[in-house]
C-alpha positions in Angstrom: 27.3 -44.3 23.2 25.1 -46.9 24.5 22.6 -48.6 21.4 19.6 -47.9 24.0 20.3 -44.8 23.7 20.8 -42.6 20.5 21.6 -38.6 20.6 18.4 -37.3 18.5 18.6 -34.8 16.4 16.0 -31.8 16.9 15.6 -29.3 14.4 14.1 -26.1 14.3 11.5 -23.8 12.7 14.0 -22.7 10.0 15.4 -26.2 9.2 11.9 -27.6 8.8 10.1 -24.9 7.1 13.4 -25.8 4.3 13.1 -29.4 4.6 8.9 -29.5 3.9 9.6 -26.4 1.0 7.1 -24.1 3.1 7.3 -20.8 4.8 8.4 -20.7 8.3 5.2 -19.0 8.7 3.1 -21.9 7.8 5.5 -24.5 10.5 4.4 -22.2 13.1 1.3 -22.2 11.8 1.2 -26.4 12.0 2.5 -25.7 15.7 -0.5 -23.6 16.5 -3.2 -25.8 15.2 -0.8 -28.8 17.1 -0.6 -30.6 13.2 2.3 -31.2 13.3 4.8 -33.2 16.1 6.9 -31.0 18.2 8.4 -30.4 21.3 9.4 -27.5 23.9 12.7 -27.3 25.1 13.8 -24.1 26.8 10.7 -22.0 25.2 11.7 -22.6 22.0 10.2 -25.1 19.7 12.0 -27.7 18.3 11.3 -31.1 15.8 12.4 -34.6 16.6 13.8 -35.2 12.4 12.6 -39.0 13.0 9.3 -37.5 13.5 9.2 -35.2 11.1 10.1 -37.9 8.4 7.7 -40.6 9.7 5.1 -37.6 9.9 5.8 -37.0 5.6 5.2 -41.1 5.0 2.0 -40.7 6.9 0.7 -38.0 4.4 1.9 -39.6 1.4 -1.3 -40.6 -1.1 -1.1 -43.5 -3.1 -1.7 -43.2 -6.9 -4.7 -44.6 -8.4 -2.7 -47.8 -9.8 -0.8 -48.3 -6.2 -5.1 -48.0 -4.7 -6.3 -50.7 -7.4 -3.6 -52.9 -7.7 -1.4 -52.7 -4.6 2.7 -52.1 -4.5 4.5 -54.7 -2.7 7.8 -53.0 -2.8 6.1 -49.6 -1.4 6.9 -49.4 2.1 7.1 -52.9 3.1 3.7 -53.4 2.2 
């Protein structure tokens, strides 16, 4: 397979609802209020996993100490 182009790996309701520790009830309702990225294919609704992932980093919250006195190793930062 070519390096431009890598098979992704999409999961579903189930496998994020397991992943994130939440109901599948509350992924759908992410889906709804359009929180959380996704994408149609066929009807059903599925989840890029190197979304997903980058979309946990983003709602990460630093800890007081990491706010006042930075973390150079966090993140690349």
């Amino acid at each position: 397979m070519s390096q431009v182009f890598q098979k992704k790996r999409f999961l579903n309701v189930k496998e994020v609802a397991d992943l994130l520790s939440i109901a599948e009830k509350t992924v759908r309702k992410y889906v709804w209020l359009k929180t959380i990225p996704y994408t149609k294919i066929g009807g059903h609704v599925r989840f890029d996993q190197e979304k997903i992932l980058a979309w946990i980093e983003e709602r990460e919250v630093q800890t007081l100490d990491e706010i006042r006195y930075g973390n150079l190793n966090r993140r690349g930062k």
